[in-house]
C-alpha positions, 0 to 999 in steps of 0.5 A: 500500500503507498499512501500520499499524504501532503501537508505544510510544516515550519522548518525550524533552525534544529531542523528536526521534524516530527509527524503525526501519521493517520491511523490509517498508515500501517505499522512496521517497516516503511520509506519515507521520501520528504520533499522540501518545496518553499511555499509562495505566501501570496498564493491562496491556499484552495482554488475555486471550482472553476480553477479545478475544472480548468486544471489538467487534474480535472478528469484525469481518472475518466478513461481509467479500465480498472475504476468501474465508477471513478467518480464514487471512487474519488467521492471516497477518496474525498471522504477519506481525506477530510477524516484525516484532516478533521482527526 
């Protein structure tokens, strides 16, 4: 199972930093890949829903064979995430 989780940090000068992963993450050995990327400030953080319909996201699951509904699909995927964030 690999499961993508994102999220906004501060690096602070000891430079440590600590997660707190959802249940939903296995126990027992694992790889973890960190990527640093800066966030811009001036940027809103979500887009509106005409931002999402002109991204190249928008129906990328659409001609995917092994998806019978790929819509109840990424409903649950959805659902999934706003668990994690409301946990």
């Amino acid at each position: 199972m690999i499961e993508t989780l994102s999220t906004q940090v501060n690096i602070t000068p000891d430079r440590i930093l600590r997660l707190t992963l959802p249940a939903s993450v296995p126990i027992g050995p694992a790889e973890v890949i960190v990527v640093v990327a800066p966030v811009k400030a001036d940027e809103p953080a979500n887009g509106t829903a005409n931002d999402l319909a002109a991204s190249p996201l928008f129906g990328l699951w659409r001609e995917r064979t092994d998806l019978p509904d790929s819509a109840t699909y990424a409903r649950r995927l959805r659902a999934q995430a706003e668990r994690r964030v409301n946990d």
